[in-house]
LUMVEXBA-618327 format. One line per field, with one value per atom (N, C-alpha, C): residue number from 1; x, y, z. Coordinates in steps of 0.02 Angstrom, whole numbers, plus 50000, padded with zeros to 5 digits. Atoms other than C-alpha are relative to their C-alpha. Example, Ala and Ser with C-alpha at 12.3 -4.5 7.8 and 13.67 -1.06 7.14 Angstrom:
2
n	(1_1_1_2_2_2)
x	(50045_50615_50045_49958_50684_49961)
y	(49941_49775_50060_49941_49947_50055)
z	(50000_50390_50000_49997_50357_50037)
***
This chain:
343
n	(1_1_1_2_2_2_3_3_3_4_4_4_5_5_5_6_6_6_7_7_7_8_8_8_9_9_9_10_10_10_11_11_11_12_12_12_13_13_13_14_14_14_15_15_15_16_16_16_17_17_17_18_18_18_19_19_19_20_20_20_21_21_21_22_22_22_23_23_23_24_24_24_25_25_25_26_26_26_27_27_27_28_28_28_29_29_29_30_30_30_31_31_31_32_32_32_33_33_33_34_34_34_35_35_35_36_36_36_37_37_37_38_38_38_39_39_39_40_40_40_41_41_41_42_42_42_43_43_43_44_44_44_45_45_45_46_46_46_47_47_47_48_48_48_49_49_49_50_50_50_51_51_51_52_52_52_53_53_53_54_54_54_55_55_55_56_56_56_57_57_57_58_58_58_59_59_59_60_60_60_61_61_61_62_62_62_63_63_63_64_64_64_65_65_65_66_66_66_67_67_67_68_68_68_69_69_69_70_70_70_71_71_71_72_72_72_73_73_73_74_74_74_75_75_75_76_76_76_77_77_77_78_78_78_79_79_79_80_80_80_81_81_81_82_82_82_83_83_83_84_84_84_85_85_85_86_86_86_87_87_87_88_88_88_89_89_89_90_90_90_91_91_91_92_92_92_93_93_93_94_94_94_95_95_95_96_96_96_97_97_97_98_98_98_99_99_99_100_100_100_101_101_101_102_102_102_103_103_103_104_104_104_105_105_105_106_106_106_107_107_107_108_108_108_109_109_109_110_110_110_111_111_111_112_112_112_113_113_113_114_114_114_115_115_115_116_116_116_117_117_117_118_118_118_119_119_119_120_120_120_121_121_121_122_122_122_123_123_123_124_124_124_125_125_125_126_126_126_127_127_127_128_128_128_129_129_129_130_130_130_131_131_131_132_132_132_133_133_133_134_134_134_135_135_135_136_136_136_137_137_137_138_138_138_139_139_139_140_140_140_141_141_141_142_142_142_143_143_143_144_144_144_145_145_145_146_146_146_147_147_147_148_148_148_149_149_149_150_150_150_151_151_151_152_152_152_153_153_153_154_154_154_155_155_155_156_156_156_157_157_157_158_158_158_159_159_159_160_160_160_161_161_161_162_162_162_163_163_163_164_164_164_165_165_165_166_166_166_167_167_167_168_168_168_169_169_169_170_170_170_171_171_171_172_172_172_173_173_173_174_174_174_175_175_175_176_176_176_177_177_177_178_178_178_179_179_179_180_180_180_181_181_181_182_182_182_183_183_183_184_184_184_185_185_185_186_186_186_187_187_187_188_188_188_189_189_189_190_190_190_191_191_191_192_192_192_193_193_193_194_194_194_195_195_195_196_196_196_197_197_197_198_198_198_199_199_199_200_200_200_201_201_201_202_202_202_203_203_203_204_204_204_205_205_205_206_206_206_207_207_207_208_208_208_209_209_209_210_210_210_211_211_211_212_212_212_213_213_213_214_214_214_215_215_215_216_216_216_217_217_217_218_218_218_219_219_219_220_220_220_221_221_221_222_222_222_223_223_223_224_224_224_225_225_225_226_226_226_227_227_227_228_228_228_229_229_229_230_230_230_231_231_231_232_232_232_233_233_233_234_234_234_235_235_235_236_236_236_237_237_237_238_238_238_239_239_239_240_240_240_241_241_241_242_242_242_243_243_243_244_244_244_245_245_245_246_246_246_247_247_247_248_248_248_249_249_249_250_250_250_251_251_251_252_252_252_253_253_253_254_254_254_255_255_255_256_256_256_257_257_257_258_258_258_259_259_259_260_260_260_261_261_261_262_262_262_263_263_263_264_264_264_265_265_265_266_266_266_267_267_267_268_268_268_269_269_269_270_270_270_271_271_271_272_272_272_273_273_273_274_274_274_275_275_275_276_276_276_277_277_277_278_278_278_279_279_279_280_280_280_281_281_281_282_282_282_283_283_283_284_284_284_285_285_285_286_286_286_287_287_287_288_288_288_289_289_289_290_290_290_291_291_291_292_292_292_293_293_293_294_294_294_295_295_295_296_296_296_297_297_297_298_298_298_299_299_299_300_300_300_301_301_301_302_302_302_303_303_303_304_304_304_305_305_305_306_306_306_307_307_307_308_308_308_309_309_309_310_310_310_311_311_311_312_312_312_313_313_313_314_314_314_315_315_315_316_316_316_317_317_317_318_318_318_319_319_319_320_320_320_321_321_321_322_322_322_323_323_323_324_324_324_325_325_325_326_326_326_327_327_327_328_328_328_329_329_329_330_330_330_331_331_331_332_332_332_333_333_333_334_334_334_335_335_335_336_336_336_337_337_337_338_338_338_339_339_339_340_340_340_341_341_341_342_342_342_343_343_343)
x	(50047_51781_49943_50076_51662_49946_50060_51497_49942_50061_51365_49942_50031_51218_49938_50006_51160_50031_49956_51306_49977_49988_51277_49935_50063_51145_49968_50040_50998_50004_50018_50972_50067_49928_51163_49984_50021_51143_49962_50040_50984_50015_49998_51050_50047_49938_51213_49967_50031_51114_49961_50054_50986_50055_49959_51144_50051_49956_51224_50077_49946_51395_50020_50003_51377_49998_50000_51338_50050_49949_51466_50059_49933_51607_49999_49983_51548_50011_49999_51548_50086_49935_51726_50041_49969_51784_50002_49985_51722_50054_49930_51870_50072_49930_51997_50011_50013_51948_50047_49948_52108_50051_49961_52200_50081_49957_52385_50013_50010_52357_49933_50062_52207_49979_50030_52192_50006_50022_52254_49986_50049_52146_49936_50056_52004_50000_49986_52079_49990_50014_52068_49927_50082_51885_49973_50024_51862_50000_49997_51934_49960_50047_51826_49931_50053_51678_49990_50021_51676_49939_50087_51501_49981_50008_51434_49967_50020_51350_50031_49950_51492_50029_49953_51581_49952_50034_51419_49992_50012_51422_50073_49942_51601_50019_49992_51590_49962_50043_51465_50024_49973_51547_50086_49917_51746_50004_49977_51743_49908_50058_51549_49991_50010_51535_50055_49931_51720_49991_50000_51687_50065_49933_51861_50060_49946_52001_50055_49946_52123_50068_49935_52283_50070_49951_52427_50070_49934_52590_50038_49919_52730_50052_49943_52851_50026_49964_52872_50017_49995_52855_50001_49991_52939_50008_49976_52940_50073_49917_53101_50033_49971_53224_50016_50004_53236_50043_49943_53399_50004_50021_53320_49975_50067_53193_50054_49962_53245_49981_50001_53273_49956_50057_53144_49955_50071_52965_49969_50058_52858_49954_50074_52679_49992_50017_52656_50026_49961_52781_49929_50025_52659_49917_50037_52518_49989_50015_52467_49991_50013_52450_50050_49944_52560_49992_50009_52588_50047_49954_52650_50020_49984_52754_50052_49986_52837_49985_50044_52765_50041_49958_52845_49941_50065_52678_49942_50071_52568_49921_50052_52431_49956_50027_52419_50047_49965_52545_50003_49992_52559_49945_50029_52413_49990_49969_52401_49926_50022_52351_49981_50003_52393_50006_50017_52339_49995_50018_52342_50010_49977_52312_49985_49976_52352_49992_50038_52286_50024_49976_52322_49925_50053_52153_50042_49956_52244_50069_49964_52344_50009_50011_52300_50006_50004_52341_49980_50049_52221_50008_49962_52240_49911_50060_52101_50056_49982_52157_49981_50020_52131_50043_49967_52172_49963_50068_52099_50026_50014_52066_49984_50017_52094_49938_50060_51937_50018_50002_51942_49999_50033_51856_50091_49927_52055_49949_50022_51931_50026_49978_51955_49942_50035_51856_50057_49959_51915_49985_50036_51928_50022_49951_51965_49967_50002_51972_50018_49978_52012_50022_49956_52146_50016_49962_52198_50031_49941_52350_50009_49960_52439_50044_49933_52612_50021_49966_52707_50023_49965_52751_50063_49908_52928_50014_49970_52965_49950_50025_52912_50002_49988_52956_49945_50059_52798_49936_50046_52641_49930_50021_52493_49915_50065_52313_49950_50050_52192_49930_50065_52032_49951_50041_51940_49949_50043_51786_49996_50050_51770_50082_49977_51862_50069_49948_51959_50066_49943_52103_50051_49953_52266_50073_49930_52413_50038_49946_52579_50048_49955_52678_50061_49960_52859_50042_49968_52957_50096_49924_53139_50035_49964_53170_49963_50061_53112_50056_49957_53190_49943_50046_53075_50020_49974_53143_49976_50075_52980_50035_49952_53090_49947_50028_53030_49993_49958_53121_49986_50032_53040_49974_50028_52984_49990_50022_52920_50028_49987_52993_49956_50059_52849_49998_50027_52864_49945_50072_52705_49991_49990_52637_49910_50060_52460_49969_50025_52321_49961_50059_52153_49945_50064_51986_50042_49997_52065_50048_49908_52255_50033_49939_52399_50051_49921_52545_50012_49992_52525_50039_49950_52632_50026_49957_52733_50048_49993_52813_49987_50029_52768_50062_49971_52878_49952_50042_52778_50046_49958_52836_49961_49997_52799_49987_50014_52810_49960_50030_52707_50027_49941_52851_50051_49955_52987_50073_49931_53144_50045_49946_53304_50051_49938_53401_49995_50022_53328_49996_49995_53362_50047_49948_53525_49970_50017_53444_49937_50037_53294_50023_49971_53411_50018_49951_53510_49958_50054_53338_49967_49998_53281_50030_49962_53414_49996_49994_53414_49912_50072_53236_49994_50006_53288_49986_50010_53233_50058_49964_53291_49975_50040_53237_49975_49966_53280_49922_50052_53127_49920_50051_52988_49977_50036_52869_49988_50014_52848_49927_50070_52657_49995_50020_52584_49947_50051_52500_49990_50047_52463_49924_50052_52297_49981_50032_52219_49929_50082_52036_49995_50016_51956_49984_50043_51923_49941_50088_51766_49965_50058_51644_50015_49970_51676_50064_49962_51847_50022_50005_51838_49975_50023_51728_50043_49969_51841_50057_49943_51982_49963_50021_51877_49979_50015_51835_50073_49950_52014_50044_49976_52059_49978_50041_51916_50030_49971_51983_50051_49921_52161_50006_50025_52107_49989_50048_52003_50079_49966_52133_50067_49958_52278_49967_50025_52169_49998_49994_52161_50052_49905_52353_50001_49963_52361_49975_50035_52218_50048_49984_52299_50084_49944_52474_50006_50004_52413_49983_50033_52329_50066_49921_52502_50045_49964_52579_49993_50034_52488_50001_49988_52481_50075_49938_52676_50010_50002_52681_49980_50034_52566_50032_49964_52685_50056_49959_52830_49993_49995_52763_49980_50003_52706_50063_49926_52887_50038_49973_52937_49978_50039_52815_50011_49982_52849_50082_49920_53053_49997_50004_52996_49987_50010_52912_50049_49943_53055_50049_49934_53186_49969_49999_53080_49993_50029_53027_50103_49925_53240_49999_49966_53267_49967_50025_53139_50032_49966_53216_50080_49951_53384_50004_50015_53319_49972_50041_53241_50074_49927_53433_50023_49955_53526_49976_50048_53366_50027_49980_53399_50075_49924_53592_50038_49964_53595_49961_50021_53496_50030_49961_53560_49979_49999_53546_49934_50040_53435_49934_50067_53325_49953_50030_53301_49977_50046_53233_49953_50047_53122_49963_50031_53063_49965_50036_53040_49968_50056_52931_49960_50075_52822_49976_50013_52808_49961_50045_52754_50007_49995_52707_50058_49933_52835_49968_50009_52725_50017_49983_52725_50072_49930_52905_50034_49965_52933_49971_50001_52841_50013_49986_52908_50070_49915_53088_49989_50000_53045_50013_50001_53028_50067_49944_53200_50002_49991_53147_49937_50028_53077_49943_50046_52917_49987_50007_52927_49934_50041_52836_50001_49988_52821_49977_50014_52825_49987)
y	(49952_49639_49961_50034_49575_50045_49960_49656_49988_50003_49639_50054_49991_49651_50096_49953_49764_50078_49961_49889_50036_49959_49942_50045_49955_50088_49938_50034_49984_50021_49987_50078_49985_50014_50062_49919_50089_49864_49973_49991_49881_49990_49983_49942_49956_50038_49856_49924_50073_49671_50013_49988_49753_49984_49970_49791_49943_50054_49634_50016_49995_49718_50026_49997_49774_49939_50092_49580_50001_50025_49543_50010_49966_49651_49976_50031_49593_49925_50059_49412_49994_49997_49440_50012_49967_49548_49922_50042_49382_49953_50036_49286_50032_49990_49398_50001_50001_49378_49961_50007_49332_49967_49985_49319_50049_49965_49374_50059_49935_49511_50014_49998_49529_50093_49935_49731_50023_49998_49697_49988_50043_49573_50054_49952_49683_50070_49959_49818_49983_50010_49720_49962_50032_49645_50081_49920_49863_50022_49968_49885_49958_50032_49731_50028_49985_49794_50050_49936_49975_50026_49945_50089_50011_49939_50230_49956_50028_50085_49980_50009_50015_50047_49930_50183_49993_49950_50223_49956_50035_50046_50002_50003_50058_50063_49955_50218_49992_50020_50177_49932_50062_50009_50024_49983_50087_50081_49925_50260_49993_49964_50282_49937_50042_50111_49944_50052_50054_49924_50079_49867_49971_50045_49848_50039_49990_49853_50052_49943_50012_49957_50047_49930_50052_49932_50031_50006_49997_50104_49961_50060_49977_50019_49990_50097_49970_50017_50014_50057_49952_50178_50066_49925_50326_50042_49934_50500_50008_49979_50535_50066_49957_50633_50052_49955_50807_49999_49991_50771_49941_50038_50635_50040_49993_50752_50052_49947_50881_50052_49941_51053_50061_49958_51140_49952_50010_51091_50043_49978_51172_49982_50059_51095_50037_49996_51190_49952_50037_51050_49945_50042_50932_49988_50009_50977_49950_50046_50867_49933_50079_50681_49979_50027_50581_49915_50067_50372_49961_50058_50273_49930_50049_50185_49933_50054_50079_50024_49977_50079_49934_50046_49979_49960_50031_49932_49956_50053_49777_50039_49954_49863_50032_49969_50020_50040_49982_50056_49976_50036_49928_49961_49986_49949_49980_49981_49928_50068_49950_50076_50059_49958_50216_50058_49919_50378_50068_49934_50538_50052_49933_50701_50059_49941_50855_50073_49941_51026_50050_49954_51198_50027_49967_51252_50058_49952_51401_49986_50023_51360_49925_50052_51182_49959_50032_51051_49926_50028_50953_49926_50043_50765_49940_50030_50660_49915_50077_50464_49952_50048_50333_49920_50059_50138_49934_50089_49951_49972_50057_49822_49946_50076_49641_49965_50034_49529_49950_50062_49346_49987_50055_49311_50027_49973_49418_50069_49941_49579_50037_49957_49724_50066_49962_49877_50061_49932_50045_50038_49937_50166_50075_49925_50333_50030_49953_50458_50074_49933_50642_50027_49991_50696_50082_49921_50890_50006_49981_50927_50077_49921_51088_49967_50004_51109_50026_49974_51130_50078_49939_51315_50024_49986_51283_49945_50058_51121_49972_50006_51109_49948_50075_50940_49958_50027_50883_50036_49981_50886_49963_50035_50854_49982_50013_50756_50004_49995_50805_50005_49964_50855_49956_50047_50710_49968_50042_50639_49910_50084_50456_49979_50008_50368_50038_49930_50540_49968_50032_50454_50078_49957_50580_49971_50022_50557_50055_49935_50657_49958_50020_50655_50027_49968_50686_49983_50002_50707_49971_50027_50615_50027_49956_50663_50031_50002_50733_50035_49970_50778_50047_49966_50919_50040_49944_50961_49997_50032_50914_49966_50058_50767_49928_50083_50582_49956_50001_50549_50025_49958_50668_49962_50046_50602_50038_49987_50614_49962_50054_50516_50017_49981_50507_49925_50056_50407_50038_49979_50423_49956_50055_50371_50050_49979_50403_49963_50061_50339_50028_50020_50306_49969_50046_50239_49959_50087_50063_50008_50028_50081_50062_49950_50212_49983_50023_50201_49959_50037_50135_50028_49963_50184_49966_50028_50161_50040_49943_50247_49961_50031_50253_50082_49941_50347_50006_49951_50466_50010_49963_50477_50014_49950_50568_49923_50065_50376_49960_50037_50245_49938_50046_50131_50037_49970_50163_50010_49970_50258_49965_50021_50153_50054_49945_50318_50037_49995_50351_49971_50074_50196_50037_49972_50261_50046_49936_50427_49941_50037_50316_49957_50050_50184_50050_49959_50331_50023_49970_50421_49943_50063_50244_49992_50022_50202_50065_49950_50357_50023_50006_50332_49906_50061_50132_49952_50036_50061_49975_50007_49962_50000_50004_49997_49939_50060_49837_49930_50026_49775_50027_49967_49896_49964_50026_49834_50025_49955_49901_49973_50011_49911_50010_49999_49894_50057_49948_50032_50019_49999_49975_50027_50000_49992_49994_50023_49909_49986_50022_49842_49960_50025_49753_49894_50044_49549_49989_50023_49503_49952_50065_49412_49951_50077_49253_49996_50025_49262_49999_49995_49317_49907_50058_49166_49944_50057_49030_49981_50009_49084_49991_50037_49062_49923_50084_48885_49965_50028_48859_49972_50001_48918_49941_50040_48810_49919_50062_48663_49976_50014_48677_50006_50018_48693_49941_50045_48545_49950_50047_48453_49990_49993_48523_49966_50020_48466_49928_50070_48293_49968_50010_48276_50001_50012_48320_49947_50055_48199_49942_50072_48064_49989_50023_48105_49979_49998_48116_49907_50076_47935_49947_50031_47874_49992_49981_47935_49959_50049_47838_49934_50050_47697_49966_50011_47704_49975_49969_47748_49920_50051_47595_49927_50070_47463_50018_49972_47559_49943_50020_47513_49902_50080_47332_49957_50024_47300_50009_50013_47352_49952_50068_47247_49945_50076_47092_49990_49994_47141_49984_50012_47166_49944_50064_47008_49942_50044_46928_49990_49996_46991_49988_50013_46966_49913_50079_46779_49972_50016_46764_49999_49988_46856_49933_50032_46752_49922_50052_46598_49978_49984_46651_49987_50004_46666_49934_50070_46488_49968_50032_46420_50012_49962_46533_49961_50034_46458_49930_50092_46275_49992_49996_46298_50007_49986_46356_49949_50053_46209_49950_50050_46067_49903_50086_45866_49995_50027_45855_50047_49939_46019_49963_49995_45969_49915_50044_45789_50005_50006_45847_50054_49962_45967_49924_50055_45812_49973_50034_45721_50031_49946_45887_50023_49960_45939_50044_49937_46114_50051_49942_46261_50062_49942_46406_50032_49965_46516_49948_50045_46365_49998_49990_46367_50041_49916_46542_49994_50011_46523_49951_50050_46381_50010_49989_46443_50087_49927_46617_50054_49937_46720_49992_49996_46695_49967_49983_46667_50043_49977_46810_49990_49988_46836_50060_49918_46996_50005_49972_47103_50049_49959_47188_50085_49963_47361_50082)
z	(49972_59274_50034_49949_59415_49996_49998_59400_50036_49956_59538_49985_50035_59460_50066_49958_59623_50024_49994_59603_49946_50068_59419_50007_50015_59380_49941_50035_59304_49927_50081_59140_49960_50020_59106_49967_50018_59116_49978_50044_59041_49920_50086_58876_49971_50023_58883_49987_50013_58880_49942_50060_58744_49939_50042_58641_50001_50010_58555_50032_49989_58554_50072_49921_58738_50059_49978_58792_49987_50016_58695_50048_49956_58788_50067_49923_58956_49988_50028_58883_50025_49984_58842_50057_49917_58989_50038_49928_59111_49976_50009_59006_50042_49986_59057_50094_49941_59243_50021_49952_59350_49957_50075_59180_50039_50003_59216_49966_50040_59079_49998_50004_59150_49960_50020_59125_49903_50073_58936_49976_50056_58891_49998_50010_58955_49939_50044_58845_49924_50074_58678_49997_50025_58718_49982_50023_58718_49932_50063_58559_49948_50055_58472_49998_49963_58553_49993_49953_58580_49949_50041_58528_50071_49947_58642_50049_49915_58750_50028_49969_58774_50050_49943_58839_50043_49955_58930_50067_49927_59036_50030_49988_59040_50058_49948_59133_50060_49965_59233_50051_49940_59303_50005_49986_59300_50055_49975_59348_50064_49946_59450_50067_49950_59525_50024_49947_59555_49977_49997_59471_50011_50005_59435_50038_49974_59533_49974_50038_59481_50014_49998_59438_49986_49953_59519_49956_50041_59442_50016_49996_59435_49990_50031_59362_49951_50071_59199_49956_50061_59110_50054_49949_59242_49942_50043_59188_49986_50022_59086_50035_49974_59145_49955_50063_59043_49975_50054_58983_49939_50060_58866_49949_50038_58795_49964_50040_58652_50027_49964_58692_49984_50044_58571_49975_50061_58477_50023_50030_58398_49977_50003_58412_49923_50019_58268_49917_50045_58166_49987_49984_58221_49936_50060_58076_49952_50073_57934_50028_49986_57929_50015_49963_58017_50007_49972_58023_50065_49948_58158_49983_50029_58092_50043_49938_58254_50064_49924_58430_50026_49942_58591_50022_49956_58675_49972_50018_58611_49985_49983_58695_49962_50009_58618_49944_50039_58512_49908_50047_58360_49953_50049_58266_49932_50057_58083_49988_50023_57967_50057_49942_58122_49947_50017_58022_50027_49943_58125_49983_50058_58063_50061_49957_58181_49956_50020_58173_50046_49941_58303_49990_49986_58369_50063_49951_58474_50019_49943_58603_50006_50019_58568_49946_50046_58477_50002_50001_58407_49958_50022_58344_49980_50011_58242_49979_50026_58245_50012_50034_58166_49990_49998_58169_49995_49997_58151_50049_49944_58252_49958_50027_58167_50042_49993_58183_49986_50003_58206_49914_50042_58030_49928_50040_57951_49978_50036_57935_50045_49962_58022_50048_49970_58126_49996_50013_58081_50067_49930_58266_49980_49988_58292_50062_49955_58420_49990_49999_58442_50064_49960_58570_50004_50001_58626_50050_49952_58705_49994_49976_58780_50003_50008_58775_50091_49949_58951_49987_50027_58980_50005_49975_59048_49959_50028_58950_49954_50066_58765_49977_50032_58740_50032_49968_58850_49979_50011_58796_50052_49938_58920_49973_50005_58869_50049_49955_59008_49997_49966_59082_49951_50061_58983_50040_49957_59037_50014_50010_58964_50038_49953_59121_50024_49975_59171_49984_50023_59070_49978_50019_59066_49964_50054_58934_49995_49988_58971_49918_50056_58794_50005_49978_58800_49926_50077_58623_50021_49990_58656_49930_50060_58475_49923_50055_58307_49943_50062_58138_49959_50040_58028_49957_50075_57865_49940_50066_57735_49963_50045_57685_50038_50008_57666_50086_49944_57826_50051_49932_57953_50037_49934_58116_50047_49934_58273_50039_49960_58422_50073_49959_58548_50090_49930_58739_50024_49970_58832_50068_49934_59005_50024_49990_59067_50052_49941_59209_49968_50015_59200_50057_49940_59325_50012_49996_59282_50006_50001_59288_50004_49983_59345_49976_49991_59254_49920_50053_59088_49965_50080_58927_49939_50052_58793_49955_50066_58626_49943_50079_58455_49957_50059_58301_49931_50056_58189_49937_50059_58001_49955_50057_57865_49949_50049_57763_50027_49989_57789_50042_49961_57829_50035_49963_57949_49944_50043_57833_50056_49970_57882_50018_49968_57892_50089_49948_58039_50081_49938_58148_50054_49937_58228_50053_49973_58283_50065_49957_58366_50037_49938_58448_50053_49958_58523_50054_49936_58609_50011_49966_58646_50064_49925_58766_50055_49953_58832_50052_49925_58940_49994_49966_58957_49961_50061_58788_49950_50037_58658_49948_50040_58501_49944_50069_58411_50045_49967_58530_49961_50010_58447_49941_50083_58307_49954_50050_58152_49972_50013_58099_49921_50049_57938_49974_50015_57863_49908_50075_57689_49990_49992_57739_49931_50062_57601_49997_49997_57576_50049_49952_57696_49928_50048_57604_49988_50007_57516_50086_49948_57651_49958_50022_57544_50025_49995_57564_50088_49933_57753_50041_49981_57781_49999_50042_57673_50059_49956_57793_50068_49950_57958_49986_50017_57881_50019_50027_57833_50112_49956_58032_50030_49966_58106_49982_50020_57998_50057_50002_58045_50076_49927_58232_50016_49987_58226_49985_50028_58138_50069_49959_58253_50076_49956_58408_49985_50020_58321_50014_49978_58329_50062_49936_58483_50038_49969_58546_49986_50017_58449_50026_49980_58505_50082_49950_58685_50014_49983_58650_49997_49990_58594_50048_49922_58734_50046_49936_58852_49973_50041_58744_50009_49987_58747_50079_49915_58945_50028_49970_58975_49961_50029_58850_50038_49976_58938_50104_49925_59121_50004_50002_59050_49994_50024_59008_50100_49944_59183_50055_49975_59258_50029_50014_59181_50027_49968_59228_50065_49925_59407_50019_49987_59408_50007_49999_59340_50042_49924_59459_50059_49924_59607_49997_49996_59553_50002_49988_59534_50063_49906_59717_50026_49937_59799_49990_50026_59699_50040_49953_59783_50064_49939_59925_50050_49983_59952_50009_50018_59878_50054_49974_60000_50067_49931_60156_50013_49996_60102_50012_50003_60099_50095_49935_60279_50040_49947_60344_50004_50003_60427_49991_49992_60396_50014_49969_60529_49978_50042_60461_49943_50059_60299_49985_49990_60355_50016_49972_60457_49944_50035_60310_49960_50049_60188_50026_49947_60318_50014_50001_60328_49946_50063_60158_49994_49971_60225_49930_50037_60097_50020_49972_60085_50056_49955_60193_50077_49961_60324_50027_49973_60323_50032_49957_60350_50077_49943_60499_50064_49971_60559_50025_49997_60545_50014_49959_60627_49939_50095_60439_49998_50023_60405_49924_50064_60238_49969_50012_60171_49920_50077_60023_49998_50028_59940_49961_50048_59865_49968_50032_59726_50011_49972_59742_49940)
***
C-alpha cells in the first residue's frame, strides 16, 4: 500500500499514527509492497492489526482515496455451474453453532478455533463469527465479525453477502453440498467467491460441521462436490479448533526466546557454512591455479624443445654467441616461439 501523505484525509492519518496498532499496520503493509502475494500479505498485516482505526484508515486509503491498486479477477474461483450446487436448502438448517472444520484458502479459510453461530432474523440469515489470529510470541487474537445473507429467489443453494459498507466487500455463497440429520456428522459444504475496493475475484471453500474435527465418514461425499467445481479435496486443510487457553506470558515469552535463539543460531550456520564455502571455493581455485601454472610452465617448456629442435647448425650457433633472453628470441625469430598466458 503506497500512501501519499497528500492523498489521505488528514484526521484519518492523524489518528492512525496516534494509534500504536494503526502505525503498526501501515508499518507492516510497506513490507508487503511489490511482494508477489502482495494483496495477501496485506491481508494478514489486517488481521494482526485490525481496531476501528484501523478500518477507519483502511477505508479511507482503499475505498475513498484509491491508495491501492484493485487487484482484478483472474478466474481462480468462477461461479459454479448449477449442476454442482444441491437442489434444495433451507437457510433455516443453517441455525446453531457451527465449526469449520477444513477450508481450501490460506487466506481466509484455515483458521484455528472457526466458531460460527447462525440465527434467522426474517428473511435473513444472520451469522456471528468468530476465529484467531496466531501472534508471533505462539499467542493468539480472538476476531469476529457478523455477516447477513439472503437466499437467491430462483436458486436456494446461493446465498448472497451484500450492501456492506466497510470496503463495499460482497460474498456470493453457494452450498455444493450438505447432509442435516442432528447427527455428529452433519455438514455444510460451502464454496464462496467475493470482491472488494482492493480485489475482484477472491474465494475459496470451507466445510461446516456439527464436530469440531472433520468426521471421516464424510470425506467421500466432500471429494465428490469438490471435483465437481474443479477441486481436490485431498488439497484442503483441516483447522484446529481445540481452542484451548491462550499460554501464560512466561511461557509465551520463553518460546519467543527459544525462537530468537534458534534464529540466531540458525543464521550462525549459515554464516559459518557460507564462510566454508568460500574457504573451500578459494582452496578449490588455489589447486587450479597452481595446475594451470604447472601445465603452462610444461607447454611453454615444450614449446622452447619443439623451437630448438627446428633450428639449424648454423641457428643455434649464432644463438650461443648471443645469449639472447627468451623474449629476445621470439623477436628475433619473428614470434615463432610463443609465451603464454595464463588465462
Amino acid at each position: 500500500m503506497h500512501l501519499p501523505a497528500q492523498g489521505m484525509q488528514r484526521i484519518e492519518l492523524a489518528k492512525c499514527i496516534a494509534n500504536p496498532s494503526c502505525a503498526a499496520n501501515v508499518a507492516c503493509l510497506n513490507t508487503c509492497n511489490n511482494r508477489p502475494d502482495e494483496t495477501e500479505c496485506q491481508i494478514k498485516c489486517g488481521d494482526l492489526f485490525e481496531n476501528s482505526v484501523v478500518d477507519e484508515f483502511n477505508e479511507c486509503a482503499v475505498s475513498r482515496k484509491k491508495c491501492v491498486p484493485k487487484k482484478s479477477d483472474v478466474g481462480e474461483f468462477p461461479v459454479p455451474d448449477p449442476s454442482a450446487l444441491v437442489k434444495n436448502f433451507n437457510m433455516a438448517d443453517f441455525r446453531g453453532k457451527w465449526y469449520i472444520s477444513s477450508g481450501l484458502n490460506p487466506t481466509f479459510d484455515t483458521f484455528d478455533c472457526q466458531l460460527h453461530e447462525f440465527r434467522l432474523e426474517g428473511d435473513r440469515l444472520v451469522a456471528n463469527l468468530a476465529w484467531r489470529i496466531p501472534t508471533p510470541d505462539s499467542g493468539f487474537f480472538t476476531r469476529g465479525a457478523v455477516q447477513r445473507f439472503v437466499q437467491d429467489p430462483s436458486q436456494p443453494a446461493i446465498l448472497y453477502n451484500h450492501d456492506n459498507e466497510y470496503l463495499h466487500y460482497q460474498d456470493d455463497w453457494y452450498i455444493l453440498s450438505s447432509k442435516i440429520e442432528n447427527k455428529d456428522d452433519d455438514y455444510i459444504f460451502v464454496y464462496y467467491r467475493g470482491r472488494n475496493d482492493a480485489w475482484d475475484g477472491y474465494g475459496g471453500a470451507v466445510v461446516y460441521t456439527r464436530s469440531r474435527e472433520l468426521p471421516e465418514t464424510i470425506v467421500p461425499e466432500l471429494e465428490r462436490a469438490a471435483k465437481s467445481v474443479g477441486r481436490d479435496f485431498s488439497t484442503f486443510i483441516r483447522t484446529d479448533n481445540t481452542c484451548g487457553a491462550e499460554p501464560p506470558l512466561a511461557d509465551r515469552i520463553e518460546r519467543t526466546v527459544e525462537k530468537g535463539e534458534k534464529l540466531i543460531v540458525d543464521e550462525v550456520k549459515e554464516i559459518e557454512g557460507e564462510i566454508e564455502g568460500e574457504v573451500k571455493e578459494l582452496e578449490r581455485e588455489e589447486e587450479t591455479l597452481v595446475k594451470r601454472l604447472a601445465d603452462g610452465i610444461m607447454e611453454v617448456k615444450q614449446d622452447v624443445m619443439n623451437f630448438f629442435q627446428g633450428l639449424s647448425k648454423e641457428e643455434m650457433e649464432i644463438l650461443d654467441q648471443l645469449n639472447l633472453e627468451a623474449t629476445e628470441v621470439e623477436e628475433l625469430f619473428s614470434r615463432s616461439l610463443p609465451i603464454r598466458k595464463l588465462r
